[in-house]
C-alpha positions, 0 to 999 in steps of 0.5 A, spaced: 744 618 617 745 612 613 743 606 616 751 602 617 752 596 613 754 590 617 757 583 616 754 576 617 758 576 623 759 581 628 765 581 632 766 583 639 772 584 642 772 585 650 779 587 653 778 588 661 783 594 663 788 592 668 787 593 675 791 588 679 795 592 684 802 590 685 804 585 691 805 589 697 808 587 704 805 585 709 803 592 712 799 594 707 791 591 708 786 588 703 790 589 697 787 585 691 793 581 687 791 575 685 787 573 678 779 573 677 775 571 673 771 578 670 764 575 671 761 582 670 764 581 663 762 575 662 755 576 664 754 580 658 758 577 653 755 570 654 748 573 655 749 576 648 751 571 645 745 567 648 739 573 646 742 576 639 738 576 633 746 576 629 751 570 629 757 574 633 764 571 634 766 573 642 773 574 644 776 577 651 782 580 652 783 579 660 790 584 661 791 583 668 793 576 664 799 579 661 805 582 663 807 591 664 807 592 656 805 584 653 797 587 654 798 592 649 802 587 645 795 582 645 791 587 644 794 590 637 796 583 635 788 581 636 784 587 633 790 585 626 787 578 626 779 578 629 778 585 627 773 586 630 766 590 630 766 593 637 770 594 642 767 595 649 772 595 655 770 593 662 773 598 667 771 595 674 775 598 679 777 606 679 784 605 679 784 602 672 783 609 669 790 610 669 790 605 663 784 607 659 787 613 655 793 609 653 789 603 650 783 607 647 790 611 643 792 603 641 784 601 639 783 607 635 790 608 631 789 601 629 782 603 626 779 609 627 771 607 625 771 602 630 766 602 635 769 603 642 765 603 648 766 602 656 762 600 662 764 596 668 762 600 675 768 604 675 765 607 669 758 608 671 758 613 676 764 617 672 762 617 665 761 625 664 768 625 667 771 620 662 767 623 655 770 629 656 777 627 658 778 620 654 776 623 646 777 616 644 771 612 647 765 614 643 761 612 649 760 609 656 755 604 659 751 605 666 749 601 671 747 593 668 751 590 662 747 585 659 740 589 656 744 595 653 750 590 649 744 586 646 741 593 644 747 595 641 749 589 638 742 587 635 741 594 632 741 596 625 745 603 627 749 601 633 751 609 633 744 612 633 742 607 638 748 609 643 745 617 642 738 615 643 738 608 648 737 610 656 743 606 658 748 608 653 750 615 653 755 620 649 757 626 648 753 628 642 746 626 648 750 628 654 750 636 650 742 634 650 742 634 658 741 627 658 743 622 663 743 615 663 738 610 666 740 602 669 736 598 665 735 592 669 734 584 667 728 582 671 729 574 670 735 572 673 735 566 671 737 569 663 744 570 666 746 565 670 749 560 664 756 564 664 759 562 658 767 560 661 768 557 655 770 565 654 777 566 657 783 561 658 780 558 665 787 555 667 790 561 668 786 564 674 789 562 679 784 565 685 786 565 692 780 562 696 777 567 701 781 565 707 780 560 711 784 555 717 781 550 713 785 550 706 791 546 706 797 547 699 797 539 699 788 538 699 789 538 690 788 542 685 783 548 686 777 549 680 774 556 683 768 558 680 764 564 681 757 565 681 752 570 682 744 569 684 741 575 686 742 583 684 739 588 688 740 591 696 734 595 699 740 598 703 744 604 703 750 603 707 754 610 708 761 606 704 756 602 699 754 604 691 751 597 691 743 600 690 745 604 684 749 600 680 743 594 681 736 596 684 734 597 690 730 591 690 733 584 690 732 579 685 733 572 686 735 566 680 730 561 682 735 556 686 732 550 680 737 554 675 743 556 680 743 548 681 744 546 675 749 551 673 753 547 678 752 541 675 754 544 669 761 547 672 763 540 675 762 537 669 764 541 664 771 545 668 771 539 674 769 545 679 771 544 686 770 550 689 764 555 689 765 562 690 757 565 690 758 573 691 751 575 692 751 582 696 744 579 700 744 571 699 741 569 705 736 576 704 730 571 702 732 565 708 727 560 705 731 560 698 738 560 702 736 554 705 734 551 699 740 552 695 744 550 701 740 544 702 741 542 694 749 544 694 750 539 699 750 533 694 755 536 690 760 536 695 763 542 693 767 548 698 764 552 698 765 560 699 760 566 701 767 572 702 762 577 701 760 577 708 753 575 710 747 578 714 748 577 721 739 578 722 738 572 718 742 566 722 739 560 725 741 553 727 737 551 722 741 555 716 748 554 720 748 546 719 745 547 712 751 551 710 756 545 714 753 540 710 753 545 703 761 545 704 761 551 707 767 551 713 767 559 713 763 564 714 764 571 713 759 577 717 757 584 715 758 587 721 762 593 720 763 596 726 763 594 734 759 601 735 752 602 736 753 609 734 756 608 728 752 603 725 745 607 726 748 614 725 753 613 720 754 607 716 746 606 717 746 599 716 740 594 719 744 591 724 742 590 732 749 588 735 746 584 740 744 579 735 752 578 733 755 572 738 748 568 739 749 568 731 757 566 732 755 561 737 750 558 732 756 558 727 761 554 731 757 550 734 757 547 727 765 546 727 765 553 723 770 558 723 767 565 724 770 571 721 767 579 722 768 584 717 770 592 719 770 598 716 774 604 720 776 611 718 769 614 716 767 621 718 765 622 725 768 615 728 774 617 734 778 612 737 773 611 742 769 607 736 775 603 734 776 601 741 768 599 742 770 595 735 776 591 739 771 590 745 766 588 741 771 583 737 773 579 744 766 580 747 762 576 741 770 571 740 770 572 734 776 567 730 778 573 726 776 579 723 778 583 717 778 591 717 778 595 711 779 603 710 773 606 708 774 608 701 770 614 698 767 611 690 764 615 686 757 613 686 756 612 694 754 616 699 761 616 702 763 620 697 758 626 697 759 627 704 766 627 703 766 632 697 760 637 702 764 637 707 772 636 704 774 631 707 777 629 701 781 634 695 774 636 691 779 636 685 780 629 686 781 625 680 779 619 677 783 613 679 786 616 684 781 613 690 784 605 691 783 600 697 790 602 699 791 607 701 786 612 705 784 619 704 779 622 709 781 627 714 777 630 718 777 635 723 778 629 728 783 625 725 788 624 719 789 619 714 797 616 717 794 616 724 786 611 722 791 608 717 795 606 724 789 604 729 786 599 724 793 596 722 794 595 730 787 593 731 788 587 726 795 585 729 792 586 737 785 581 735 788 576 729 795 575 732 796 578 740 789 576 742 787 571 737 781 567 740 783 561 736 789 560 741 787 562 747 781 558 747 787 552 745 785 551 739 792 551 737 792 547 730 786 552 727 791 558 730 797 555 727 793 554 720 791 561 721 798 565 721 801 559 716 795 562 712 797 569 712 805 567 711 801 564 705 799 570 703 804 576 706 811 572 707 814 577 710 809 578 716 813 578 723 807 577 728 805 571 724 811 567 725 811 569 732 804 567 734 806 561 730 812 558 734 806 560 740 801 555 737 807 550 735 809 549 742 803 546 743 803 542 738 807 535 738 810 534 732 811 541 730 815 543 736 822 542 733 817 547 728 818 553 733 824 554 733 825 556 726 818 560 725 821 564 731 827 565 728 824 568 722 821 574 727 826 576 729 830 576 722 823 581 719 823 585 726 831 586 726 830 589 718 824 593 719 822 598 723 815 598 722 815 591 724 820 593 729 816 598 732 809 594 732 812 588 737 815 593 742 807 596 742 805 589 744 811 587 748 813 582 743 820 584 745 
């Protein structure tokens, strides 16, 4: 095979598929709608920038940027006036797949030498599936990004690279019986620097994890993410965490994170940091630090990943005060000891969750849990355990999700074993909102039920915020939530509760309550919600 001819610039265009979900009512839970920065994405395109051997010039195509049919406009007009080398695609979530094929066409139509790859944790866990339905991908990236773009940009031929590198895999390699293998940065410190120079990074406008704390009228909001530790020694049932990077933790030197924040505040004004380690307080010494070095910048400052209950002490608690930290998300995942030993076999002893709430209020934090319902083997009586266990530990609030079946975690090969899903489900069809698993002991319409009444019985009928006569935060709470879904009924109606008790907003009351009523007399969900909980 001849060696490939190159130019003294190496062109990359990076295009993330679209994966947005369209805005969804109020009854839906969990459902992504609004703009992120692709950091995965930008971690290799500024660590190759950084390390190759080649000058390159870099451009990314965020669709979830553009409108319905304006990507495919952006993408064209592009490849015309870049021309680029290589094209990799970043394909994050399952429910991008959909997208793939028409792109691909587009990419390959307008030059069919080109260069086209895809990787993204979507991809890792299903690239034999998309090298045989996706003809115009010429192959696909497993696990970690950055070391295997640098091996094929630095390489003098990029398409024998592909056939031989262990983290790159083809179809000419996959009819050699090869699999893929992770190649894994072991200094972190090298990805810290992203490079938002990258991407438009006026036109993110992410919504800040929630939170009774945030106000329309506090300013501007620059929200930048970082990411300072890969890895997890866990193996949660719902979780592909471990095989997409290790099961050993690897930490950025907290010296490196900071100074990374010292530049976002200079160079783009950041005000809000966004930090999504999986195990960010996994090393409790190195967590202190780096809350203890964050409080200087007087940032606000997120963790929405949830963090480890086992690792909370006063000491941490008041350092994550002082950082800017007013809410702290939790990894529970479940109120059942059962079902945290036996079926999500996470490393948690549910006896330490209210001594670490009680940790966390006492520094004037808010405390929310996060759940997961629906995995193969809980019942009703679990999720009655959970909504027990959430008013025992007073929780301020609590987010369920419906457990997901990906491709890549242990969920999904119990589920395929046992068929607890269409063994012919395609890729792409598994999305957050909708939830798929039926078992001899459930369905997926009456676990779908269960969670979204045990969301409104904990969050709105029984919110310890207001309860307890903290009416000002309950009353952020549901204005948060109307923030976010403006027709939910039970956060006007536990609004006008809270307003009641509020001076100046009584007068408030009236017209918050009055919106109930409209949104109940015009649907029959939320109808039928109120009158489960005697609203009416």
């Amino acid at each position: 095979m001849q060696t490939e001819t190159t130019s003294d610039v190496t062109k990359i265009l990076f295009i993330v598929l679209p994966y947005l979900l369209q805005r969804k009512d109020a009854k839906n839970s969990k459902i992504r709608s609004f703009e992120a920065f692709p950091y995965g994405l930008l971690s290799v395109a500024s660590y190759v920038q950084q390390k190759t051997a080649r000058p390159v010039s870099i451009k990314i195509i965020d669709c979830n940027l553009h409108g319905k049919d304006d990507y495919l406009d952006a993408i064209s007009n592009c490849l015309g006036e870049f021309r680029p080398d290589i094209v990799g695609l970043s394909m994050m979530f399952d429910n991008s797949y959909k997208y793939l094929e028409s792109i691909s066409r587009l990419i390959k139509a307008f030059d069919e030498s080109l260069l086209l790859v895809l990787g993204g944790a979507a991809a890792s866990f299903s690239w034999d599936t998309i090298l045989a339905e996706q003809s115009d991908i010429d192959a696909v990236c497993y696990a970690e990004g950055e070391l295997p773009f640098l091996r094929l940009v630095d390489a003098d031929n990029r398409h024998l690279l592909l056939n031989d590198d262990p983290s790159w895999v083809t179809r000419e390699s996959m009819l050699r019986g090869k699999k893929p293998q992770a190649s894994f940065i072991a200094n972190l410190n090298e990805v810290i620097n992203i490079d938002y120079s990258l991407v438009e990074n006026y036109t993110y406008r992410m919504k800040e994890a929630f939170s009774p704390f945030l106000h329309e009228n506090d300013g501007e909001k620059r929200q930048y993410f970082l990411v300072s530790s890969r890895g997890c020694p866990y193996r949660c049932v719902f979780c592909s965490n471990a095989s997409i990077h290790g099961k050993q933790i690897r930490y950025a030197d907290v010296k490196q994170v900071i100074k990374h924040v010292a530049d976002l505040i200079n160079d783009y004004g950041m005000n809000v940091l966004t930090i999504y380690d999986d195990q960010l307080l996994s090393n409790v010494d190195r967590a202190k630090q780096l809350f203890r070095e964050l409080a200087s910048f007087k940032l606000r400052v997120e963790c929405p990943n949830g963090l480890s209950v086992a690792f909370i002490d006063e000491e941490l608690a008041m350092l994550m005060k002082l950082a800017g930290v007013d809410t702290v998300a939790l990894a529970i995942e479940s109120g059942s000891d059962y079902l945290i030993r036996n079926v999500i076999h996470k490393p948690l002893r549910l006896e330490m969750v209210k001594p670490a709430v009680q940790l966390l209020r006492k520094q004037g934090l808010f405390v929310e849990g996060f759940f997961v319902n629906g995995l193969p083997g809980e019942s009703d009586s679990h999720r009655r355990e959970t909504l027990e266990f959430i008013k025992e530990v007073e929780l301020d609030w609590s987010g369920f999700s419906l457990a997901a079946p990906f491709r890549g975690s242990p969920l999904y090969d119990i589920c395929v074993k046992n068929g607890y899903i269409d063994r012919d489900v395609k890729l792409g069809d598994i999305v957050l909102d909708k939830y798929i698993i039926t078992t001899p002991d459930s369905d997926p319409e009456h676990v779908t039920l269960e969670t979204y009444r045990m969301n409104l019985d904990v969050n709105f009928v029984n919110n310890y915020r207001l309860k307890s006569g903290d009416y000002e935060v309950a009353a952020n709470c549901f204005r948060d939530v109307i923030r976010r879904y403006e027709g939910h009924a039970f956060a006007y109606y536990f609004l006008s509760k809270a307003q009641e008790h509020l001076p100046a907003e009584q007068l408030s009351a009236n017209e918050s309550m009055k919106n109930f009523f409209n949104i109940v007399n015009n649907d029959a969900d939320w109808l039928a919600h109120a009158k489960y909980f005697n609203l009416l």
